[in-house]
N, CA, C and O atoms as a GROMACS GRO file, in nm:
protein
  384
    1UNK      N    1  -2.345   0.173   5.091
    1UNK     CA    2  -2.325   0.281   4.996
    1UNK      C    3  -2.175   0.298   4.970
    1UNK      O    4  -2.093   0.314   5.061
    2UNK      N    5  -2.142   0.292   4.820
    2UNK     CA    6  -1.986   0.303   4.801
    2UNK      C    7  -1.952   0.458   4.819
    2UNK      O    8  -2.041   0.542   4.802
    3UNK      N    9  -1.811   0.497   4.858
    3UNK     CA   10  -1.733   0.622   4.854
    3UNK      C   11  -1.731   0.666   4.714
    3UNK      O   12  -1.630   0.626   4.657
    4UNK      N   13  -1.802   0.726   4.648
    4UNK     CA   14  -1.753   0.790   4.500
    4UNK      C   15  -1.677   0.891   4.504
    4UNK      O   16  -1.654   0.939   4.392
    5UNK      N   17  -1.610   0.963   4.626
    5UNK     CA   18  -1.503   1.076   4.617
    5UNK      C   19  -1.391   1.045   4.535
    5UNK      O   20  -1.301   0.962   4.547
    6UNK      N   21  -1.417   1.130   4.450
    6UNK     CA   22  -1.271   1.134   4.372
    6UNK      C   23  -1.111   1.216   4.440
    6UNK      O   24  -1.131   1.302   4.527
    7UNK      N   25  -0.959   1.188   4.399
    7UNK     CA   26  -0.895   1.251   4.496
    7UNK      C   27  -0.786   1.302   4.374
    7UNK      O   28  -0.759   1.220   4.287
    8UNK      N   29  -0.737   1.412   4.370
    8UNK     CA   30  -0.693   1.476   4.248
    8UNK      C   31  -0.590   1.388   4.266
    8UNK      O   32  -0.560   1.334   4.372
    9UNK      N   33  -0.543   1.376   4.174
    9UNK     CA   34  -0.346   1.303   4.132
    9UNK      C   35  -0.275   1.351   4.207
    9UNK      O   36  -0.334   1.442   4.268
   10UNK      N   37  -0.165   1.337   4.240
   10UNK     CA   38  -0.053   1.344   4.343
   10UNK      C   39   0.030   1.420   4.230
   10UNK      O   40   0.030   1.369   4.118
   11UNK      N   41   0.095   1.529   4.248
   11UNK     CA   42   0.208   1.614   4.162
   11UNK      C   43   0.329   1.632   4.281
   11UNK      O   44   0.333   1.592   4.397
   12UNK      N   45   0.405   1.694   4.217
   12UNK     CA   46   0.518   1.745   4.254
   12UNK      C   47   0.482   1.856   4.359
   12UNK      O   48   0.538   1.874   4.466
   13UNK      N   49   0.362   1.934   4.300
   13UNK     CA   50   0.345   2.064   4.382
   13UNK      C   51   0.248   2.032   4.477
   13UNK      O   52   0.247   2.087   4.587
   14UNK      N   53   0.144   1.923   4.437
   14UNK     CA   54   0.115   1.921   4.620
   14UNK      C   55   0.164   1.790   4.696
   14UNK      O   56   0.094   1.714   4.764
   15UNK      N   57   0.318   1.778   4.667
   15UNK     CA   58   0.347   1.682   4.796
   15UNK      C   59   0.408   1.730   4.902
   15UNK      O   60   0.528   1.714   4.920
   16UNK      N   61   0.326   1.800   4.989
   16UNK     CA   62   0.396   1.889   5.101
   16UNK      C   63   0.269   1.834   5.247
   16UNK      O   64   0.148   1.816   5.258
   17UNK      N   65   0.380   1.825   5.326
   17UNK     CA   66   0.296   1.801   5.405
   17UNK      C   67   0.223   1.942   5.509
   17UNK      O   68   0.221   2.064   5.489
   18UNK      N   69   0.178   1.871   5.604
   18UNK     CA   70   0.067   2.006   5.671
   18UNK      C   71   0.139   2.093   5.789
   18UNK      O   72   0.080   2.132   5.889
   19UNK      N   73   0.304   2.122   5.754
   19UNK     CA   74   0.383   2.230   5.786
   19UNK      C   75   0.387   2.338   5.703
   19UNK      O   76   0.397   2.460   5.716
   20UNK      N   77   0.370   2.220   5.568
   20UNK     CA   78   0.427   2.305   5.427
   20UNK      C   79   0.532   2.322   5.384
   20UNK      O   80   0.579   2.419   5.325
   21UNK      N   81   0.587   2.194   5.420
   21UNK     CA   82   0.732   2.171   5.390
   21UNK      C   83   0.746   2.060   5.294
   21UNK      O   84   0.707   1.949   5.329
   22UNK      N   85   0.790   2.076   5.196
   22UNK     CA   86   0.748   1.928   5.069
   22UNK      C   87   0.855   1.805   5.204
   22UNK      O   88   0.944   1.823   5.287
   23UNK      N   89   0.783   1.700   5.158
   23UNK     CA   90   0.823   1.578   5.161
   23UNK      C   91   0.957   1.536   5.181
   23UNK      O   92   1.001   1.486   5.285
   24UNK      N   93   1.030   1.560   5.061
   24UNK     CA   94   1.108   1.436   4.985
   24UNK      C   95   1.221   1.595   4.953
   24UNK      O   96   1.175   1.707   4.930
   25UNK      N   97   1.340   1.567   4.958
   25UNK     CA   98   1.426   1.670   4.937
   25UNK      C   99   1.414   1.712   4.762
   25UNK      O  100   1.432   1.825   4.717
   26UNK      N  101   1.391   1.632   4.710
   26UNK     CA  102   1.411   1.617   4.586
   26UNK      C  103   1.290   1.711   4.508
   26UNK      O  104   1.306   1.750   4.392
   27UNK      N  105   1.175   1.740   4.585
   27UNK     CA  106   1.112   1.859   4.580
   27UNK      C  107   1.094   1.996   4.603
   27UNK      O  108   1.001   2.074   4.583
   28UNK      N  109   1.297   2.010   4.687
   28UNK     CA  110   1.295   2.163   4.659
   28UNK      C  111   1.406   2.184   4.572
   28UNK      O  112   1.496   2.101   4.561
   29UNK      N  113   1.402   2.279   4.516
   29UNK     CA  114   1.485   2.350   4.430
   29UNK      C  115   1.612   2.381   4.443
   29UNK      O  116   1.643   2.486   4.499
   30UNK      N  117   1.721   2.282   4.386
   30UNK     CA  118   1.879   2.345   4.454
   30UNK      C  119   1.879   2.479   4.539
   30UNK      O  120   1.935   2.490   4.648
   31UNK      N  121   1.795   2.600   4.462
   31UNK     CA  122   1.896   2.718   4.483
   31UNK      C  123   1.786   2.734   4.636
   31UNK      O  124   1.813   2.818   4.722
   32UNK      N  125   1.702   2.670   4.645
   32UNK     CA  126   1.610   2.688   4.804
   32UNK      C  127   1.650   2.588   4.931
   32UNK      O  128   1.605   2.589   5.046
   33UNK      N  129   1.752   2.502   4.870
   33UNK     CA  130   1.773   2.405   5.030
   33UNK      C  131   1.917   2.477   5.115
   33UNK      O  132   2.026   2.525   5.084
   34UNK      N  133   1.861   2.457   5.204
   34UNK     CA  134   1.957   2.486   5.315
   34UNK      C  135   2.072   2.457   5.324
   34UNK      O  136   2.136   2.539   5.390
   35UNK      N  137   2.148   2.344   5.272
   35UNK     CA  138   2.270   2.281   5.249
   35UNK      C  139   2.262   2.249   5.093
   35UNK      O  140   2.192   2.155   5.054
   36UNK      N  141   2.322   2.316   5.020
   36UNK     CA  142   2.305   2.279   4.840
   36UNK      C  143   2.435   2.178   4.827
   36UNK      O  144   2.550   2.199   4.865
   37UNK      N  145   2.388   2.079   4.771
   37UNK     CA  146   2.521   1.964   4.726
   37UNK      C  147   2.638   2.030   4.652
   37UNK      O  148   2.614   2.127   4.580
   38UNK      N  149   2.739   1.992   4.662
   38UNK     CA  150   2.844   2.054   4.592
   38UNK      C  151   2.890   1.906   4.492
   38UNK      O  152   2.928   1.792   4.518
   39UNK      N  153   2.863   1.984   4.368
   39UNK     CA  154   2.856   1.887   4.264
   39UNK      C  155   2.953   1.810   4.251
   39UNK      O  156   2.939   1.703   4.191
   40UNK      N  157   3.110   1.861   4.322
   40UNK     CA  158   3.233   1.806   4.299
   40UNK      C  159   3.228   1.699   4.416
   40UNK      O  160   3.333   1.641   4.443
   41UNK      N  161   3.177   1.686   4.447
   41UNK     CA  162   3.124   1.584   4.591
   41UNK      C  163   3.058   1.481   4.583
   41UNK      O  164   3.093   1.373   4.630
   42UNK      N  165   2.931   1.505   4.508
   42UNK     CA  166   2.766   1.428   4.481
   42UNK      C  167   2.851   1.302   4.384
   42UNK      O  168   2.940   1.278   4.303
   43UNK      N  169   2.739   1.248   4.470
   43UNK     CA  170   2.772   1.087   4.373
   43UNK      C  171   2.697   1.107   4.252
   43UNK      O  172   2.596   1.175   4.234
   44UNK      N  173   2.784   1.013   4.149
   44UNK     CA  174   2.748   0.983   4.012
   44UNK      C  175   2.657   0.869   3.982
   44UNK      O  176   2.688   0.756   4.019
   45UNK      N  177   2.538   0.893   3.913
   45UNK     CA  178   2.462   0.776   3.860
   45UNK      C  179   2.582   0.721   3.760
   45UNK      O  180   2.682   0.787   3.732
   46UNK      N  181   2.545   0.543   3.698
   46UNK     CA  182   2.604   0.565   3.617
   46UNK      C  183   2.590   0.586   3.503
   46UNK      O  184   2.647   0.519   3.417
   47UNK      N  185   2.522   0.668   3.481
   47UNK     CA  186   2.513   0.761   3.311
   47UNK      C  187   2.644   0.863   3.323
   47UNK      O  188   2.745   0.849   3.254
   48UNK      N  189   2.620   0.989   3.443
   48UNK     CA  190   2.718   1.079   3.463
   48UNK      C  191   2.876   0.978   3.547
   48UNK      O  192   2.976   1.034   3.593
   49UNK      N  193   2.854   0.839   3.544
   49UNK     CA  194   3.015   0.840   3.559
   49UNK      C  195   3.047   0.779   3.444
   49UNK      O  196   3.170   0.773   3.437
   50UNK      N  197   2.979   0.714   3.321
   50UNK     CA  198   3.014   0.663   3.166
   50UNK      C  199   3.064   0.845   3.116
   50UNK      O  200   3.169   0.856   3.053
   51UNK      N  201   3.015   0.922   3.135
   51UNK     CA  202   3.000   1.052   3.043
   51UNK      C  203   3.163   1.080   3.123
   51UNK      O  204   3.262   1.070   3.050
   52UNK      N  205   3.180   1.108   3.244
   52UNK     CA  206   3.290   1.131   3.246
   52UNK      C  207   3.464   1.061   3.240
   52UNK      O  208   3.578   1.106   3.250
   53UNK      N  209   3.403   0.936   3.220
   53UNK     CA  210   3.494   0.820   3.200
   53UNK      C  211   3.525   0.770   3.070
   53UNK      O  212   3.609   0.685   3.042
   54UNK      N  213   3.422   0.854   2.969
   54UNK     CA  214   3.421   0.856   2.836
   54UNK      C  215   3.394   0.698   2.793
   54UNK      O  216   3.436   0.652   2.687
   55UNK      N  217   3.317   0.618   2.892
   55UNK     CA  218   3.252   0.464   2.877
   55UNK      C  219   3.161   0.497   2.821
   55UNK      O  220   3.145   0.611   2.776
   56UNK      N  221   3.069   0.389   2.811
   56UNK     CA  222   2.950   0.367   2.753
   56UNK      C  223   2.905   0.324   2.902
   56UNK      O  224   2.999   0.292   2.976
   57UNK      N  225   2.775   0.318   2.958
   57UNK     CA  226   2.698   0.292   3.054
   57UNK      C  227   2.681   0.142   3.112
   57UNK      O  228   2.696   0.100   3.227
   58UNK      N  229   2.637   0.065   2.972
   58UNK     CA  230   2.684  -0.049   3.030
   58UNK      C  231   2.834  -0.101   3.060
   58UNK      O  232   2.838  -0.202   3.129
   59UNK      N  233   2.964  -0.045   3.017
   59UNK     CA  234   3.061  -0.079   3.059
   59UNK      C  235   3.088  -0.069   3.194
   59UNK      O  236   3.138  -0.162   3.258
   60UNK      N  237   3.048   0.078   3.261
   60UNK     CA  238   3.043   0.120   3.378
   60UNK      C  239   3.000   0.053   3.454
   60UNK      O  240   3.077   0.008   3.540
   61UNK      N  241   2.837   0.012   3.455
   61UNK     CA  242   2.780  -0.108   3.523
   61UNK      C  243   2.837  -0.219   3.516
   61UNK      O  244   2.853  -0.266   3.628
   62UNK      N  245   2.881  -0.293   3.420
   62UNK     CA  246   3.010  -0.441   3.412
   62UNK      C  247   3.100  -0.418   3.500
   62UNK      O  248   3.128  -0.508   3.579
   63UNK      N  249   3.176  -0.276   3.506
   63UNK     CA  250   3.277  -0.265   3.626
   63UNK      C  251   3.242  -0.289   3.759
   63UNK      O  252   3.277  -0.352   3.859
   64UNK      N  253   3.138  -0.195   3.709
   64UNK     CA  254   3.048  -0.199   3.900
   64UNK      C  255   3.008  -0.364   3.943
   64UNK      O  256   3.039  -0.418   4.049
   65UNK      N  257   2.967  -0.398   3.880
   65UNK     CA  258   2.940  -0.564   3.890
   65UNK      C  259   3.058  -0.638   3.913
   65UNK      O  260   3.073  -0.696   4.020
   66UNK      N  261   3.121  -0.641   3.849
   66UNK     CA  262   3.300  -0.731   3.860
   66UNK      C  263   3.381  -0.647   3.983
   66UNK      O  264   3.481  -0.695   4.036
   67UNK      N  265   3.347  -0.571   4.006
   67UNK     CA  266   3.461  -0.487   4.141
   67UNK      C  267   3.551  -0.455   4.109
   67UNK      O  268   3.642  -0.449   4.190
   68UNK      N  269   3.580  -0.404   3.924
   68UNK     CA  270   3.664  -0.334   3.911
   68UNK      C  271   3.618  -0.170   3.937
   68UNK      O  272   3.708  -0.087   3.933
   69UNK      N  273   3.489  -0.126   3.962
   69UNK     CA  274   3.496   0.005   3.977
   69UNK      C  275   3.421   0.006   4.170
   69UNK      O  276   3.376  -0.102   4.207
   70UNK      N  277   3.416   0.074   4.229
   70UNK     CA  278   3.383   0.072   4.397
   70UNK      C  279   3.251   0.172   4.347
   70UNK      O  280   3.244   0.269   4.271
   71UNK      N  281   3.156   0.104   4.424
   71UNK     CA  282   2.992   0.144   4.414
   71UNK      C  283   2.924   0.130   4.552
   71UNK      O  284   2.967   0.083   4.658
   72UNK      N  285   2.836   0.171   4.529
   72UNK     CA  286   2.712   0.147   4.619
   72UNK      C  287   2.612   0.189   4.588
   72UNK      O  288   2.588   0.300   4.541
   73UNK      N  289   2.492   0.046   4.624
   73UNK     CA  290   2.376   0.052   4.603
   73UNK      C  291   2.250   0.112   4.653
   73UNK      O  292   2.210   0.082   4.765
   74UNK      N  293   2.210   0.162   4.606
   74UNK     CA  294   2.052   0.245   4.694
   74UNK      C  295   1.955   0.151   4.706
   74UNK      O  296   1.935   0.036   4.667
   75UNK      N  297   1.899   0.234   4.773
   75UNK     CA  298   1.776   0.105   4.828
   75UNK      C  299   1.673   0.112   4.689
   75UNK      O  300   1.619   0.003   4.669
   76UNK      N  301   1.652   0.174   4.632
   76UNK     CA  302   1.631   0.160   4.497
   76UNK      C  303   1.654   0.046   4.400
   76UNK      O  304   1.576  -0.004   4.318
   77UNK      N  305   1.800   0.012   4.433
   77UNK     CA  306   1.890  -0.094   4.354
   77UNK      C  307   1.943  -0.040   4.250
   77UNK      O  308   1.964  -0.111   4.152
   78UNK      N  309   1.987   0.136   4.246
   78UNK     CA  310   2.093   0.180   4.128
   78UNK      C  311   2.194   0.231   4.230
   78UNK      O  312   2.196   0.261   4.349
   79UNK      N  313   2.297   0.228   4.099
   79UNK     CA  314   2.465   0.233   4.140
   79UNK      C  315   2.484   0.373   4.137
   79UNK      O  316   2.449   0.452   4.049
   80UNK      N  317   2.556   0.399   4.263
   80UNK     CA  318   2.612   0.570   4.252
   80UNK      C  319   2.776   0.540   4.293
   80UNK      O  320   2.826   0.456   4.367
   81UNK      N  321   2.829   0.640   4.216
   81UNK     CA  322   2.952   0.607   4.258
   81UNK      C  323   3.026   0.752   4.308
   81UNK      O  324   2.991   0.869   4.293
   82UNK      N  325   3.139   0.692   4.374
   82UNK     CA  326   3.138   0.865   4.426
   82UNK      C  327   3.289   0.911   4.346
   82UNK      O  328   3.359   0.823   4.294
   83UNK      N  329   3.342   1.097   4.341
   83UNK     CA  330   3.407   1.142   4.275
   83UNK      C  331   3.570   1.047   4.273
   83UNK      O  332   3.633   1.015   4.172
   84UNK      N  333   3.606   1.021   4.413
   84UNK     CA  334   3.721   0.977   4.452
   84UNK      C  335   3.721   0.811   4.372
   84UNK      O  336   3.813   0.765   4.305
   85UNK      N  337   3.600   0.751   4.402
   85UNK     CA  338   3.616   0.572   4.379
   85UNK      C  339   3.670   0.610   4.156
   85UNK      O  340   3.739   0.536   4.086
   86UNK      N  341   3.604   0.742   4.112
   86UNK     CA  342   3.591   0.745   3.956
   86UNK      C  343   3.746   0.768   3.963
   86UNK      O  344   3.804   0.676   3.904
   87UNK      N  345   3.843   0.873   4.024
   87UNK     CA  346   3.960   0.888   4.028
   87UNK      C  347   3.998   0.795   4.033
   87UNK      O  348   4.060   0.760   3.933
   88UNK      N  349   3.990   0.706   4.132
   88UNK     CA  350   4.108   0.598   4.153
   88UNK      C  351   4.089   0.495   4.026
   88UNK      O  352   4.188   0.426   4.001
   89UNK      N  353   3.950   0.475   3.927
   89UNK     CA  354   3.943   0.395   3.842
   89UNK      C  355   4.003   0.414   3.744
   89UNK      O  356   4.068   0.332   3.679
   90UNK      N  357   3.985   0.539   3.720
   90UNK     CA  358   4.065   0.595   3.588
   90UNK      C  359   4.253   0.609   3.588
   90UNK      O  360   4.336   0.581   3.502
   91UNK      N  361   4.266   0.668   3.737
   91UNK     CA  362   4.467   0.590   3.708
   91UNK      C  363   4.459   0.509   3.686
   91UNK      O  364   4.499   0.495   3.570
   92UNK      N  365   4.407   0.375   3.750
   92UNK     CA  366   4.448   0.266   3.738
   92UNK      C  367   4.422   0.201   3.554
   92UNK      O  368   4.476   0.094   3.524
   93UNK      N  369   4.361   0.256   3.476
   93UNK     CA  370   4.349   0.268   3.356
   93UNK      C  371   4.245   0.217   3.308
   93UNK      O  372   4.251   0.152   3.204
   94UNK      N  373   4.095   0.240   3.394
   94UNK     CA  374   3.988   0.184   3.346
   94UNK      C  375   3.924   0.259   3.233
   94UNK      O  376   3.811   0.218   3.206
   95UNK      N  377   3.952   0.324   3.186
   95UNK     CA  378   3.866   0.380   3.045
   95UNK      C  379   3.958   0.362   2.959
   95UNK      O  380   4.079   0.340   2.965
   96UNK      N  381   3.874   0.375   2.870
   96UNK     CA  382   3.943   0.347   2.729
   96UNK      C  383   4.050   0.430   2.642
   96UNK      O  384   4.089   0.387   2.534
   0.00000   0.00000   0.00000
């Protein structure tokens, strides 16, 4: 006899486990975590380091690739870069 139980979709709101504590940080709400990132700190995807480098996205990524800009990879395989590595790119005269 097959299992015909159906099992509702997985959301945002019930991925908590059986403390009742969500999962994944990324499911609580800045203004509810215990340590809130300080934005002047948090690494940049690179969309938000093209926007502040006044690049275009793929330029950013070309840097990141050639080692003219300092990155690191997530286990994901996207580039974050952090506030200090964007400083030091931009003296040195990486934007346009």
């Amino acid at each position: 006899m097959r299992n015909t139980m159906r099992l509702p979709p997985l959301t945002a709101q019930r991925r908590i486990d059986d403390a009742g504590a969500p999962r994944h940080r990324a499911c609580v709400p800045a203004k509810k975590r215990k340590h809130p990132v300080d934005p002047a700190t948090q690494a940049r995807t690179i969309e938000q380091a093209a926007a502040e480098l006044g690049d275009s996205p793929q330029e950013v990524q070309r840097a990141l690739e050639q080692g003219r800009l300092r990155g690191t990879k997530t286990p994901a395989g996207r580039w974050r870069v952090e506030p200090a590595d964007l400083a030091a790119y931009r003296e040195r005269g990486g934007t346009k």
